[in-house]
LUMFI-547554 format. One record per residue (C-alpha): y, z, x negated. Coordinates in steps of 0.5 Angstrom, whole numbers. Layout:
[[Y Z X]]
...
This chain:
[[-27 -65 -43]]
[[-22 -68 -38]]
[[-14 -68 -39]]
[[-15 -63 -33]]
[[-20 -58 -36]]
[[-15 -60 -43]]
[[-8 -57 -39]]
[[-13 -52 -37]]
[[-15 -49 -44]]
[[-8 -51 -46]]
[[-5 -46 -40]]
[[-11 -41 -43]]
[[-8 -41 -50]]
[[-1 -41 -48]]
[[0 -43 -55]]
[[-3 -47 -61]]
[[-2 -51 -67]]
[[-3 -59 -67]]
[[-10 -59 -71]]
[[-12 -55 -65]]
[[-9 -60 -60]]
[[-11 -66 -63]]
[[-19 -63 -64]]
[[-19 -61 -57]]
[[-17 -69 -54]]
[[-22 -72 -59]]
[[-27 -70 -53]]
[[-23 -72 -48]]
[[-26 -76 -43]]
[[-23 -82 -41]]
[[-24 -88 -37]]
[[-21 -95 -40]]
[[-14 -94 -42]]
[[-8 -97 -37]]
[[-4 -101 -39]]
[[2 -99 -45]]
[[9 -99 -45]]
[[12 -103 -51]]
[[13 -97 -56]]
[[6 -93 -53]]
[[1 -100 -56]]
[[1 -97 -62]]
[[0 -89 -63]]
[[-6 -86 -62]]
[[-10 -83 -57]]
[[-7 -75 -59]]
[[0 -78 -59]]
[[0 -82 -51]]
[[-4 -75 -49]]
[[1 -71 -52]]
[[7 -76 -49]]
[[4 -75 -42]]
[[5 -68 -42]]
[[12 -68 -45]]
[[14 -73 -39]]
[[11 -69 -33]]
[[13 -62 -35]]
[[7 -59 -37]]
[[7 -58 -45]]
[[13 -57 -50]]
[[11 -59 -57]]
[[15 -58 -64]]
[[20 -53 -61]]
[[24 -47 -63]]
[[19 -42 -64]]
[[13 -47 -64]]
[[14 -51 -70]]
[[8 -56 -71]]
[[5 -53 -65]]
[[5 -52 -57]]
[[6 -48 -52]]
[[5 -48 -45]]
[[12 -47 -40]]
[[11 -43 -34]]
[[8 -46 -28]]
[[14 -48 -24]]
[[15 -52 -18]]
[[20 -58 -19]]
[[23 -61 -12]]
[[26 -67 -11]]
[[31 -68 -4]]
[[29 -74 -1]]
[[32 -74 5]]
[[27 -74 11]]
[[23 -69 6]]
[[23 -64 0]]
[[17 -66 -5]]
[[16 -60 -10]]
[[12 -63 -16]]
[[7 -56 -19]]
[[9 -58 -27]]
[[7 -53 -33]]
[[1 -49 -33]]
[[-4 -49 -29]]
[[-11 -44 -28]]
[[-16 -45 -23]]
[[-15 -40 -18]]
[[-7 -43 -17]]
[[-10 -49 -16]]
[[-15 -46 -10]]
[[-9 -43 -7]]
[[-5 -49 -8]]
[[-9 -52 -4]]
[[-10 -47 2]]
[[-2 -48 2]]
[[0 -46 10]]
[[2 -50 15]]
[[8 -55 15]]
[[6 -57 9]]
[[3 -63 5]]
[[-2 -62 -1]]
[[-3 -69 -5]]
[[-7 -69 -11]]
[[-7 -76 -15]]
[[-12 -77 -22]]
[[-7 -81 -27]]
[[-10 -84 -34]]
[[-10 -80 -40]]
[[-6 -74 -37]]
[[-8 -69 -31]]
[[-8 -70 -24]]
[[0 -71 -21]]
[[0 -64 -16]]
[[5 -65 -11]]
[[6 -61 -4]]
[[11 -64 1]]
[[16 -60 7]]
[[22 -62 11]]
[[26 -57 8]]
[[28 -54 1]]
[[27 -47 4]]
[[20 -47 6]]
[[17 -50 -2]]
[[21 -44 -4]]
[[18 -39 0]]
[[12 -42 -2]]
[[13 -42 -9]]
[[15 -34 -9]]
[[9 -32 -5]]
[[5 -36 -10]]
[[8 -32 -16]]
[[12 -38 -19]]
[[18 -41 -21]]
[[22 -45 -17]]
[[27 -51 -18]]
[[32 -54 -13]]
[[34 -62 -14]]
[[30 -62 -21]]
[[32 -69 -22]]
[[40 -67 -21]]
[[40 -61 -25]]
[[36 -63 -31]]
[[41 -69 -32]]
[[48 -66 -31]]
[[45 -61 -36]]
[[45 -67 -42]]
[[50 -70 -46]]
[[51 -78 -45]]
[[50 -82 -50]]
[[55 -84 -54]]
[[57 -80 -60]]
[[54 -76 -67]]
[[56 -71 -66]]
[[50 -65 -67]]
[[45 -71 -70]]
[[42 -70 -77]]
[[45 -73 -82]]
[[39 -75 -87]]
[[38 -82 -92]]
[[34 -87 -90]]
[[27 -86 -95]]
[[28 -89 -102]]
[[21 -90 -105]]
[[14 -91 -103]]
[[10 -98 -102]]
[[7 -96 -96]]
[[13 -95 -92]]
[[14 -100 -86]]
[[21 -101 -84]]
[[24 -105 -78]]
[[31 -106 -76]]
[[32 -106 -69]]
[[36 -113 -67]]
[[41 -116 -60]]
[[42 -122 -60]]
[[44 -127 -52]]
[[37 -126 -50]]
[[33 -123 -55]]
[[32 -114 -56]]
[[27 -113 -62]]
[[25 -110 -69]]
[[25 -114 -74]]
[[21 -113 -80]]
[[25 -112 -86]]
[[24 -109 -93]]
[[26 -102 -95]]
[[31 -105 -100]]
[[34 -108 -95]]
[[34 -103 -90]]
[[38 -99 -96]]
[[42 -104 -98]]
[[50 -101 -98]]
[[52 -107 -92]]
[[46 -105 -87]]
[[48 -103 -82]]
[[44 -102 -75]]
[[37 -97 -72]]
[[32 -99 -77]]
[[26 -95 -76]]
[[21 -93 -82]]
[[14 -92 -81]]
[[9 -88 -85]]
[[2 -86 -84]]
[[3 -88 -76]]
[[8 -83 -76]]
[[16 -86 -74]]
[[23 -83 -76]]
[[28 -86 -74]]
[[35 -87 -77]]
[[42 -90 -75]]
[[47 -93 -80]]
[[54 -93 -77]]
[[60 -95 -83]]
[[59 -88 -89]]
[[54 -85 -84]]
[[46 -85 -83]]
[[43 -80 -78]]
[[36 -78 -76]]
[[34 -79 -69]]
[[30 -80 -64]]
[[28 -88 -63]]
[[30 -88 -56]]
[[37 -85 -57]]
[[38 -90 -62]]
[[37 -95 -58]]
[[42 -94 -53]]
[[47 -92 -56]]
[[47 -99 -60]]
[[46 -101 -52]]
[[53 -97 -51]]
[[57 -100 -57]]
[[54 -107 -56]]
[[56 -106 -48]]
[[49 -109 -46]]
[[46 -107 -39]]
[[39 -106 -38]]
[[37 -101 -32]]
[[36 -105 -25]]
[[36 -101 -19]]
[[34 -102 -12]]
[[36 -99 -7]]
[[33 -102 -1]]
[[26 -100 -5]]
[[30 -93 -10]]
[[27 -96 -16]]
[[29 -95 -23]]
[[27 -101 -27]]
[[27 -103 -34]]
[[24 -106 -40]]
[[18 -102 -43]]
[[22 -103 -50]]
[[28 -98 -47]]
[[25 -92 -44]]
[[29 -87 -44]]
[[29 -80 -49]]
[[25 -76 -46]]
[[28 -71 -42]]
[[32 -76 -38]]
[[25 -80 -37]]
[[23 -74 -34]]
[[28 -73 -30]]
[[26 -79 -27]]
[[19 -78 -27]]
[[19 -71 -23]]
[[23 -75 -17]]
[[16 -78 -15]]
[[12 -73 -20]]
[[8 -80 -24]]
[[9 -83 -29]]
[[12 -90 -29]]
[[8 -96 -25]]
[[7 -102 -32]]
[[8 -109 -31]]
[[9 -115 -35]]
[[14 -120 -33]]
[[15 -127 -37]]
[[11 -123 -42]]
[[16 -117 -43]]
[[13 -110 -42]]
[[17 -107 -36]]
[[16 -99 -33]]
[[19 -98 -26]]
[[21 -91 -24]]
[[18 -89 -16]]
[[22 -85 -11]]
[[29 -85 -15]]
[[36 -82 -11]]
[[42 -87 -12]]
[[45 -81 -14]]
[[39 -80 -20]]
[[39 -87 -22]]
[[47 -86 -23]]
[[46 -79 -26]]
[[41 -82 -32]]
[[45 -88 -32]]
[[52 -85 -33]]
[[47 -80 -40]]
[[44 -87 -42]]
[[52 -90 -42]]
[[49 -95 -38]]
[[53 -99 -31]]
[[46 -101 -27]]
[[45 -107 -25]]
């Protein structure tokens, strides 16, 4: 099975439990594996296949009504204004007779179709205007989303408050548990290995992130409080406190770069993804993980910095 036949058999299941989505990609049919993002290195196949399809828009997981499972969201086109032409990404679910008129798409139009590492081919169809995707995504019968990116990310709360978090102890027990606590310093951002003892210890403050079985939890002590949360939201909101700029945008090129250490909570990610429709370029620069981010507006790039609490640089 190819990532391409697995987002087919998700489309015709609608939905499912993780047993199953792990059964079905451990035959999954990959070539070698590109190069990861810092916080990709260490999870399994099933975890970085289920990421892409979270990132690209095509499969929720663990949501309300699908608990421990997945469901498929509808096929939508996700257009992104770039000026001299509107490019709509097709995301969500796929069968084959949409990708057989997809790529009959009339005239005016231009139909690109890009193979990508573990996750399914970028579909992408490019017009001179918003109204023509539009009319476009109608006669096929499917959802159409104007400016994605910009609507997406006016919808997100900024980071920087914990209001609506979890509020939830740190474990307590267990010899198994990995615990790193999240450090800044002049120029150095990493984990670091600690003890869960220390972890809990009644002056620890700080992102500490504690791993079990390969499965992290994430957990942010901030004065009497401890919270639950998402890594990445953690990572920035520390960001925000300490005041430390980590995205650096090119207008010249509209890229939005940053260190693979930092990627951004996934809605935001996906916002950024969906400019362009593929995942981020990897790169390593003096040895540090870096993800660039393709074909972003100026006004994404604000938009995502200003959710992330960040000025760009």
């Amino acid at each position: 099975m190819t990532p391409n036949e697995l987002l087919l058999w998700m489309s015709a299941r609608n939905e499912g439990s993780w047993v199953q989505f792990r059964s079905a990609v451990e035959t999954l049919d990959l070539a070698e594996f590109a190069e990861k993002g810092e916080e990709d290195v260490s999870l399994p196949l099933h975890q970085r296949v289920r990421y892409n399809l979270e990132r690209l828009g095509h499969v929720e997981f663990d949501v309300a009504g699908c608990e421990d499972g997945w469901r498929v969201v509808p096929p939508v086109l996700a257009l992104c204004d770039h000026g001299s032409k509107v490019t709509g990404v097709l995301c969500g679910a796929r069968t084959r007779k949409l990708m057989e008129r997809f790529a009959r798409a009339g005239s005016g139009l231009t139909l690109e179709q890009s193979s990508q590492t573990e996750c399914p081919d970028v579909i992408r169809v490019h017009a001179s205007n918003t109204d023509i995707l539009m009319e476009l995504a109608k006669s096929e019968g499917i959802l159409c989303q104007a400016d994605m990116p910009t609507a997406l990310l006016s919808h997100l709360p900024p980071i920087g408050s914990l209001r609506g978090l979890r509020r939830e102890p740190l474990p307590s027990g267990g010899k198994d548990w990995d615990v790193k606590q999240f450090t800044i310093k002049r120029k150095a951002m990493k984990w670091r290995t600690i003890t869960l003892q220390e972890a809990n210890a009644p002056g620890a403050r700080g992102l500490f992130r504690c791993t079990l079985y390969q499965t992290p939890q994430y957990f942010l002590r901030e004065e009497d409080e401890t919270v639950r949360l998402p890594g990445s939201v953690g990572k920035y909101y520390v960001l925000s406190r300490r005041q430390r700029r980590v995205l650096r945008y090119s207008l010249a090129e509209r890229r939005l770069t940053l260190l693979a250490i930092f990627r951004p909570p996934l809605l935001t990610e996906r916002a950024l993804i969906l400019c362009s429709g593929f995942p981020p370029l990897s790169s390593v620069v003096h040895r540090r993980p870096r993800l660039t981010y393709c074909d972003v507006p100026e006004e994404v790039a604000g938009l995502a910095a200003e959710v992330l609490g960040q000025d760009l640089l």
